[in-house]
C-alpha positions as a printed Julia matrix, in Angstrom:
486×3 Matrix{Float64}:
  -4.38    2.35  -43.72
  -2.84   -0.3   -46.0
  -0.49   -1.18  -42.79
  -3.59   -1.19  -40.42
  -5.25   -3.89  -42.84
  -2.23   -5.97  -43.68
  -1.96   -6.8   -39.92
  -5.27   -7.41  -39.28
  -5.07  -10.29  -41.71
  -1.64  -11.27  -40.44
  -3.73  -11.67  -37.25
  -6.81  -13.34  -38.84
  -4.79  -16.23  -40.21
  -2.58  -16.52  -37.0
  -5.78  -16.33  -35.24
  -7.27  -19.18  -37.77
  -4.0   -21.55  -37.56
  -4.33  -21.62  -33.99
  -8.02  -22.38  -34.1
  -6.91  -25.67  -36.38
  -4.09  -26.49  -34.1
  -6.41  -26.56  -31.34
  -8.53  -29.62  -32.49
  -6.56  -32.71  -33.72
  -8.73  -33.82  -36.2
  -8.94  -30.43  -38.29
  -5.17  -29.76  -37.77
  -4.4   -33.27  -39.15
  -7.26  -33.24  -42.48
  -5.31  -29.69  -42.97
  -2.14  -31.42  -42.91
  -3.36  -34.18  -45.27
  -4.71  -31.7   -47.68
  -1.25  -29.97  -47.3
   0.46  -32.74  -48.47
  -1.8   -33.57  -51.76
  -1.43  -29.53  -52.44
   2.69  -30.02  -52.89
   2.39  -33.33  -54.16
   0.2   -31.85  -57.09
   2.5   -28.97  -57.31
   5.82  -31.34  -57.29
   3.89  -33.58  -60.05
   2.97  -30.04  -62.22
   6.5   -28.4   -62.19
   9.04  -31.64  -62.31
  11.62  -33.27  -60.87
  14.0   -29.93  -61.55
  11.96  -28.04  -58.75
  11.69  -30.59  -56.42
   9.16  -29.12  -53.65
   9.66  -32.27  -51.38
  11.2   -29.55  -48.55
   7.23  -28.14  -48.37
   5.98  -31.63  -46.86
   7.91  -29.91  -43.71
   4.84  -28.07  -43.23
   1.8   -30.33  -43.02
   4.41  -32.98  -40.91
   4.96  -29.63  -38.62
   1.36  -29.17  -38.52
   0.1   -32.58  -37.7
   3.37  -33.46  -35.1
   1.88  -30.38  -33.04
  -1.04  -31.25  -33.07
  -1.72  -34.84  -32.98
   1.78  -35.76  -31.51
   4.51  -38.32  -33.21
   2.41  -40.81  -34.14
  -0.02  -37.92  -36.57
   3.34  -36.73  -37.39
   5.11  -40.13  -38.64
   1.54  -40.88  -40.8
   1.6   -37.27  -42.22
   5.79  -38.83  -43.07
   4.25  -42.06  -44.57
   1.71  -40.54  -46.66
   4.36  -37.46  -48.14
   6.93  -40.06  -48.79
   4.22  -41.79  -50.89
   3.02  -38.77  -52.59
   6.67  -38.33  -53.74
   7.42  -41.58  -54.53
   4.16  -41.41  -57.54
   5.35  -37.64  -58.18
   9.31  -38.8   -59.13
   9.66  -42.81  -59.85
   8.92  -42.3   -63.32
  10.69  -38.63  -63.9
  13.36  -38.84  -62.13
  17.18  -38.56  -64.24
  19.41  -40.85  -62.14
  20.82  -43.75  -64.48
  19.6   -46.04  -61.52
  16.98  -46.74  -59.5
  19.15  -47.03  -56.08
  19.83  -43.74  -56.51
  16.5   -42.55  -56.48
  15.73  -44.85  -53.74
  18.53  -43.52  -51.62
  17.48  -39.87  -52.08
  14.03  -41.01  -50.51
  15.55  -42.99  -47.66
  17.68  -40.02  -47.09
  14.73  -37.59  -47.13
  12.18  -39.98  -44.81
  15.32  -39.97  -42.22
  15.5   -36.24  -42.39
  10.86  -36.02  -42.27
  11.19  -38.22  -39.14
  14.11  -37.13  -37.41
  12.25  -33.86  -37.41
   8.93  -35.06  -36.63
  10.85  -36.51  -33.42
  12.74  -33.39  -32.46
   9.15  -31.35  -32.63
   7.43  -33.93  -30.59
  10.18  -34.13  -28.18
   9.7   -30.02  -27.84
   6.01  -29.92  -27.41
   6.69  -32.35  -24.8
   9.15  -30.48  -23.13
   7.09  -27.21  -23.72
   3.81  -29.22  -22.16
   6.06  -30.26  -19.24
   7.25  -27.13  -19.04
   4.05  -25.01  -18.32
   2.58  -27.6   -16.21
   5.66  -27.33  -13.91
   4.73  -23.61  -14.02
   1.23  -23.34  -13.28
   2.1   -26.47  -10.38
   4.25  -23.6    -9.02
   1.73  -20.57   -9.25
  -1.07  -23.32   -7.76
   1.22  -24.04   -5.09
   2.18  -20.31   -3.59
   1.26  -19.07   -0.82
  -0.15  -15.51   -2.63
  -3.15  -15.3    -4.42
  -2.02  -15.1    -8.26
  -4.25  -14.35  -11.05
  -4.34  -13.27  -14.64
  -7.0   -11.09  -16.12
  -7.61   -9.89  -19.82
  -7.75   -6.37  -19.99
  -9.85   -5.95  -23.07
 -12.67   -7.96  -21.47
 -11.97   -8.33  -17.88
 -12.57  -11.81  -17.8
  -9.76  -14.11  -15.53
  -7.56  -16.3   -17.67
  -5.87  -18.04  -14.81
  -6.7   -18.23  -11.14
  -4.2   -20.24   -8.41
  -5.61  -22.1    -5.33
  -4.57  -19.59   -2.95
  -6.78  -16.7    -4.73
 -10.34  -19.39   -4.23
  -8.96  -19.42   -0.22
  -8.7   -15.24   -0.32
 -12.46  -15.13   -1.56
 -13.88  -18.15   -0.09
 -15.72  -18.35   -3.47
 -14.58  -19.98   -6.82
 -12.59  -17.53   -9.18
 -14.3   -18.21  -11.79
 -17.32  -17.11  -11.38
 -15.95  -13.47  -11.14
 -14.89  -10.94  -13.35
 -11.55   -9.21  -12.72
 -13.22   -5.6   -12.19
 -15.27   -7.18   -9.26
 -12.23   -8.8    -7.46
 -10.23   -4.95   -8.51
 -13.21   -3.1    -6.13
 -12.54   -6.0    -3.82
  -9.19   -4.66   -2.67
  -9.81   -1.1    -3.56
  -8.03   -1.05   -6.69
  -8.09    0.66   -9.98
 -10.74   -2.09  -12.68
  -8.76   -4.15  -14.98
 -10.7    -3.56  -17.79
  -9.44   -0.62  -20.3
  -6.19    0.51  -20.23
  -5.64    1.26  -16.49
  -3.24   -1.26  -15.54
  -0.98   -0.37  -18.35
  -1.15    3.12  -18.42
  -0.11    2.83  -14.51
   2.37    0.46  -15.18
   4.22    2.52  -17.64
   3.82    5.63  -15.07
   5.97    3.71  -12.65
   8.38    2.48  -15.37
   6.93    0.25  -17.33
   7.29   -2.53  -14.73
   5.7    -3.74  -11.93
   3.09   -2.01   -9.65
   3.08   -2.71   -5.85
   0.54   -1.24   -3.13
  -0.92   -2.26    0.43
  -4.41   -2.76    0.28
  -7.15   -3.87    2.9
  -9.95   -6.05    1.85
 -12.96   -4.5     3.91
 -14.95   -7.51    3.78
 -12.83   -9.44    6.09
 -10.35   -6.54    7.35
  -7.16   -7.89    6.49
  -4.11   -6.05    4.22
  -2.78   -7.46    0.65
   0.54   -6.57   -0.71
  -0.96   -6.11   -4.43
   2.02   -6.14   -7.31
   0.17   -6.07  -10.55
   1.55   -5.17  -14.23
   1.27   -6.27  -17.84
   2.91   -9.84  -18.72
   3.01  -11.6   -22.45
   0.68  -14.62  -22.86
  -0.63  -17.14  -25.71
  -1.97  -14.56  -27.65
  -2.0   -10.94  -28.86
  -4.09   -9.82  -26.29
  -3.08   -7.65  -23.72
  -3.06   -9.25  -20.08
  -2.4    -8.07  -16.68
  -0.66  -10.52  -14.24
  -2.03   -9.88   -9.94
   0.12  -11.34   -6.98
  -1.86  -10.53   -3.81
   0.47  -11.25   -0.53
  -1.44  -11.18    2.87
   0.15   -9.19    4.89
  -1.69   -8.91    7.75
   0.52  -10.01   10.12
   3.58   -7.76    9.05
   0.82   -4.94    9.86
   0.01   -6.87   12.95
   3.93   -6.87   13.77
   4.26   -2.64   12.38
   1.15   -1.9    14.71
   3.16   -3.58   17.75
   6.43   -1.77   16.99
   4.53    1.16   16.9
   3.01    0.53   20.5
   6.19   -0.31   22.16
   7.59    2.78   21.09
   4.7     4.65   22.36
   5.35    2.79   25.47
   8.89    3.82   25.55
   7.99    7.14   25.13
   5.64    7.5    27.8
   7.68    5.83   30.28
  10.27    7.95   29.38
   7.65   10.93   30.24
   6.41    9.47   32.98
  10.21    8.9    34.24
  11.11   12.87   33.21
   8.43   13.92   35.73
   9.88   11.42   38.91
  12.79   12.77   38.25
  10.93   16.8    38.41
   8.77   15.21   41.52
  11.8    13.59   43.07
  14.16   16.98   42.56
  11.16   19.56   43.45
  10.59   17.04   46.69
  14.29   17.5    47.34
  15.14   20.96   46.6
  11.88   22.74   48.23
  12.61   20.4    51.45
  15.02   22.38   52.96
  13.45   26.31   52.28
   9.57   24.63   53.13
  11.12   23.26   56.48
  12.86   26.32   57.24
  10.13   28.75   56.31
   8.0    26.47   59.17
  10.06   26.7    61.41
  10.6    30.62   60.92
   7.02   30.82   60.82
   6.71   29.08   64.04
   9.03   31.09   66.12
   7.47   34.26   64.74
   4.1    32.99   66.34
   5.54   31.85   69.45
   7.27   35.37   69.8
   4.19   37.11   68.98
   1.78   35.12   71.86
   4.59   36.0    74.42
   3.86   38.55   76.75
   6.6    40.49   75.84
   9.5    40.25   72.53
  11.74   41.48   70.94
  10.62   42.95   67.93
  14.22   43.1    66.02
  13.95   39.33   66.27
  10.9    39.2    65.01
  11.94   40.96   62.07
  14.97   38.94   61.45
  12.42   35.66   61.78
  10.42   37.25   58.78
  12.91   38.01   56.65
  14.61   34.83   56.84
  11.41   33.27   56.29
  11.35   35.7    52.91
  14.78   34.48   52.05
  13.48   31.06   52.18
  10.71   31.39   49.9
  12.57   33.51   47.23
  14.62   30.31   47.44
  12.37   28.06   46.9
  11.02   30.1    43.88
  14.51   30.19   42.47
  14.4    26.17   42.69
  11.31   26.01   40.85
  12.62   28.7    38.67
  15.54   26.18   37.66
  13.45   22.88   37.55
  10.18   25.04   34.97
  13.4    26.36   32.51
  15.15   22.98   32.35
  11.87   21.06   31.24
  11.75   24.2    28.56
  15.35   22.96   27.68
  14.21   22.69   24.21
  14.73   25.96   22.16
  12.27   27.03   19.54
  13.41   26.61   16.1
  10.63   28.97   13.57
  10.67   27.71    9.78
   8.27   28.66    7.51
   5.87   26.19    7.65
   2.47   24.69    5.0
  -0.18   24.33    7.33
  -2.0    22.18    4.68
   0.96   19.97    4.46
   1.66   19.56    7.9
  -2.39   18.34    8.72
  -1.75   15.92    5.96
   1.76   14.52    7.23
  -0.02   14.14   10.99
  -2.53   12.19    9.24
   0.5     9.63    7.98
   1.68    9.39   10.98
  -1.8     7.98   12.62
  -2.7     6.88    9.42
  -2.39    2.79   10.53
  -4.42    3.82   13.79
  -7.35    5.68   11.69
  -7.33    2.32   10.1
  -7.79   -0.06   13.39
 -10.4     1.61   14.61
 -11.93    2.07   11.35
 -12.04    5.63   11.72
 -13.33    8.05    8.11
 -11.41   10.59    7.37
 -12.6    13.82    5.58
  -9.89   16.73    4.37
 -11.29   20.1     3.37
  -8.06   21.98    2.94
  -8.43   25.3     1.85
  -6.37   26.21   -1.16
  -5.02   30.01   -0.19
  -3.75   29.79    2.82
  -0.37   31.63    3.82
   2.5    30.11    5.02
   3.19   31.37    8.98
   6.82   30.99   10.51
   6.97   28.7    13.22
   8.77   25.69   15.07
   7.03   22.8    12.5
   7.64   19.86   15.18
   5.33   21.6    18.27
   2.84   22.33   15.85
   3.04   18.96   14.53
   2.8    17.07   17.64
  -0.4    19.45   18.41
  -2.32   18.58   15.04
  -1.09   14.58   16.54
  -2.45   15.15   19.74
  -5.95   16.17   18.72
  -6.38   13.8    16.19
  -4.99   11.48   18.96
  -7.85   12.6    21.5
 -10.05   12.65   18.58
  -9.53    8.97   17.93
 -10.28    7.68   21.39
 -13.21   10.36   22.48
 -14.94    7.86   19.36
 -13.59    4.71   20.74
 -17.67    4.24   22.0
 -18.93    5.35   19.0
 -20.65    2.54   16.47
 -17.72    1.81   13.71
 -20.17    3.36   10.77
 -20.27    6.77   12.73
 -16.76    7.42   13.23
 -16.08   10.0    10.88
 -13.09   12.28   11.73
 -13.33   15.46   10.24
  -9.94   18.26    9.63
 -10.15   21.51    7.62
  -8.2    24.71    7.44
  -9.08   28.07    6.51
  -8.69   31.6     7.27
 -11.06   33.87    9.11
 -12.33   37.7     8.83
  -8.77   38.61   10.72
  -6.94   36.71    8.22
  -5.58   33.88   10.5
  -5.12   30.54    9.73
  -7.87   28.37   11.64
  -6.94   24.4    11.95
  -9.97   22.56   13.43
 -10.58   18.88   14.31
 -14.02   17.48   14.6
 -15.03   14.07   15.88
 -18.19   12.16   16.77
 -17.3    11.11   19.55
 -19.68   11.35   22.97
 -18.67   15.31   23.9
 -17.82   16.72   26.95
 -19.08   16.97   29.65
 -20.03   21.35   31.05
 -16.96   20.34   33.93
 -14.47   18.8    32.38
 -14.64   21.98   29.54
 -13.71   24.21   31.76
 -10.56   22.32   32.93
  -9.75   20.55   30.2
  -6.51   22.69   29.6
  -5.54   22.24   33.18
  -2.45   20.35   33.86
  -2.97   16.63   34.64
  -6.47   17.01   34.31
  -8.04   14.42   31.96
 -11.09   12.5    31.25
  -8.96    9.26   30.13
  -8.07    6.74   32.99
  -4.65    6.14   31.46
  -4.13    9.82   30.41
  -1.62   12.31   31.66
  -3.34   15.59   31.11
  -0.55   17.29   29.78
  -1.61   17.01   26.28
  -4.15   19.93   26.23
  -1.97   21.68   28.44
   1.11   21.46   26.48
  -0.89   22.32   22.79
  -2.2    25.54   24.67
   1.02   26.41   25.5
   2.63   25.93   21.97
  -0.2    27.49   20.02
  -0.72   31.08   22.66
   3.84   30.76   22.27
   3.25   31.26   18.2
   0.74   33.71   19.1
  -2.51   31.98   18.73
  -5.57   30.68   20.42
  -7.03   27.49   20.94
 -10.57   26.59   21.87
 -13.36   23.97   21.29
 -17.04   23.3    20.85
 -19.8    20.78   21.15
 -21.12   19.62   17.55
 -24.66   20.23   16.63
 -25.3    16.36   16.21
 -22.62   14.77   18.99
 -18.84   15.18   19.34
 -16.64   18.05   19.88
 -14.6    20.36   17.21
 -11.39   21.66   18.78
  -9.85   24.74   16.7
  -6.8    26.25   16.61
  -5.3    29.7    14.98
  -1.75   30.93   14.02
  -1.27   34.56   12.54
  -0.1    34.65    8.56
   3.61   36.16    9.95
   4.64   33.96   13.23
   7.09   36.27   15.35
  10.21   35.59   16.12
């Protein structure tokens, strides 16, 4: 307790001293009355103590704070004060002595008063040149008091961000601005010290004009004992821009390189089945002709037919070949989180959720069994129904997009995944094809997507199926048994 209230009047009197330093005129009457104090104490105790090295102070005092010229009159008037304190006390056998000690002693007063000025100068100089160079970045940079949340600093760039003045904000308004933890309390440093004690960094969007902010943010010294958090906000909306476009040419490249994998099954199923079709025709053909003669011969007729059969077992064989090398791919079963996986297909369509400012509710529940199964297939099925998800509400007003993915288990005690969007339904036909190969409702879709999720959930023994929504939109569900086989 003693501690506690020695620093808190360590503080008071720092905090008092800079008050006085602050205003010219108080800093140099306290400097005046500085000097009378040690000239009355030099005067009570003698020339034996000699307390001429405490006129250091009020010269300190009034240099800072009035500059060289407060400083050299603060010299004057000491050098005065110690001339009346010694010329009649002092014990050298002649006065040139004495008047050499003071020569000496006003040399040292204003070589010092000139080395403090020349500091301050450089000190001045010194910040200016720094905040020149926050005012002058291209990110928004500002400084905010965490005790009261007021801003202490504010660059150019920040008043562009807002389109308003800084200063006429707080720093917990500008924090729900970008979506971030408020500045006031201890948040900043607390977080800070979670990640290390240094710097924070996090992409942010500012929903009032939609673009994305690289925020760094952390605690930084300042001219005080008060505890201050330091904000550089980068735009980064067109690194997103350039991410989004990445992402879109690989999409591309993947779908060209579907769309080339099925020429190639087209080109080698045209090709193969050629030859057997033509020749199960022509077999065909004959058979007819021999049958509208008046008389054949019916072990040629039989020969025709089976050839015929020989074709088309051929031709199945070729399709055979062509159906098990697009399954190529062998299974490989893991055990597998459900939870985690609907959560990791979320990060993967996480930046297109975001352009077409899509809300997205989780209700994950909390006991759900792990199941054994190939974690990629069901991945890319949780991706392709948030996919379809995402563009069945690419008509819907931006407010009522809400996307909607839970998991539970029902009475049987399978896992159930299901998807629900708000999107405009579907239509009575297209339900009952909608898991139909290259059927789709989408002018630039395949209709393999569906397709190929039916296939992957009924191969880990599972169902899929959908619904219409009571209000609008559609809520497609999928189950997987607790123990996948093998």
């Amino acid at each position: 307790m003693q501690l506690a209230l020695q620093r808190c009047q360590a503080a008071g009197i720092v905090f008092w001293l800079r008050r006085i330093a602050a205003s010219r005129a108080a800093a140099l009457g306290l400097a005046l009355l500085l000097a009378t104090a040690v000239a009355a104490l030099d005067y009570a105790t003698g020339y034996e103590l000699r307390m001429a090295i405490l006129y250091l102070l009020p010269i300190a005092l009034a240099t800072w704070a009035g500059g060289t010229t407060a400083g050299m009159s603060v010299v004057g008037v000491s050098s005065l004060f110690w001339l009346v304190s010694f010329r009649s006390t002092h014990p050298y056998s002649g006065e040139v002595f004495f008047y050499w000690e003071g020569i000496v002693m006003i040399t040292v007063y204003m070589t010092f008063v000139l080395l403090l000025a020349r500091l301050r100068v450089a000190l001045s100089r010194a910040d200016q040149r720094f905040f020149r160079v926050l005012d002058e970045l291209h990110a928004a940079v500002y400084v905010a008091d965490q005790a009261s949340g007021a801003l202490l600093y504010a660059n150019r760039s920040l008043a562009r961000v807002l389109a308003v003045d800084p200063r006429t904000l707080q720093a917990d308004e500008l924090a729900r601005r970008f979506g971030l933890p408020p500045d006031h309390g201890e948040t900043p440093a607390a977080e800070s010290l979670a990640h290390g004690g240094g710097f924070v960094a996090r992409e942010v969007r500012d929903a009032t004009n939609g673009r994305w902010y690289l925020v760094q943010r952390g605690p930084i010294p300042w001219n005080s004992a008060r505890r201050v958090s330091l904000q550089v906000i980068t735009d980064i909306s067109e690194q997103k821009q350039a991410q989004l476009v990445h992402r879109q040419h690989q999409e591309m490249l993947h779908q060209t390189a579907r769309l080339a994998a099925l020429g190639e099954i087209a080109s080698t199923l045209a090709h193969e089945l050629n030859q057997p079709l033509t020749a199960i025709a022509n077999y065909s053909g004959a058979c007819l002709r021999m049958l509208q003669a008046p008389r054949h011969d019916r072990r040629e007729l039989v020969a025709a037919l089976q050839r015929a059969r020989a074709q088309s077992l051929r031709a199945g064989r070729i399709i055979g070949r062509v159906r098990d090398f697009v399954r190529s791919r062998h299974p490989t079963p893991s055990e597998c989180d459900i939870n985690a996986l609907v959560c990791e297909a979320l990060e993967l369509l996480e930046a297109r959720l975001d352009d077409h400012a899509i809300a997205t509710a989780l209700t994950l529940s909390e006991d759900l069994p792990t199941t054994r199964a190939d974690r990629t297939l069901l991945l890319q099925v949780v991706v392709n129904l948030v996919q379809n998800a995402i563009d069945a509400m690419a008509d819907t007003a931006p407010e009522c997009r809400r996307l909607r993915l839970s998991t539970a288990r029902n009475s049987d005690g399978a896992i159930v995944v299901s998807v629900a969007d708000q999107g405009a339904g579907l239509a009575e036909a297209a339900s009952e094809k909608l898991y139909t190969p290259f059927f789709t409702t989408r002018s630039t879709g395949l209709g393999l997507g569906l397709s190929i999720c039916r296939s992957v959930i009924e191969a880990h023994g599972g169902r899929i199926w959908h619904e219409a929504n009571p209000g609008r939109g559609s809520t497609f569900h999928f189950t997987l048994p607790p123990e996948t086989p093998r």
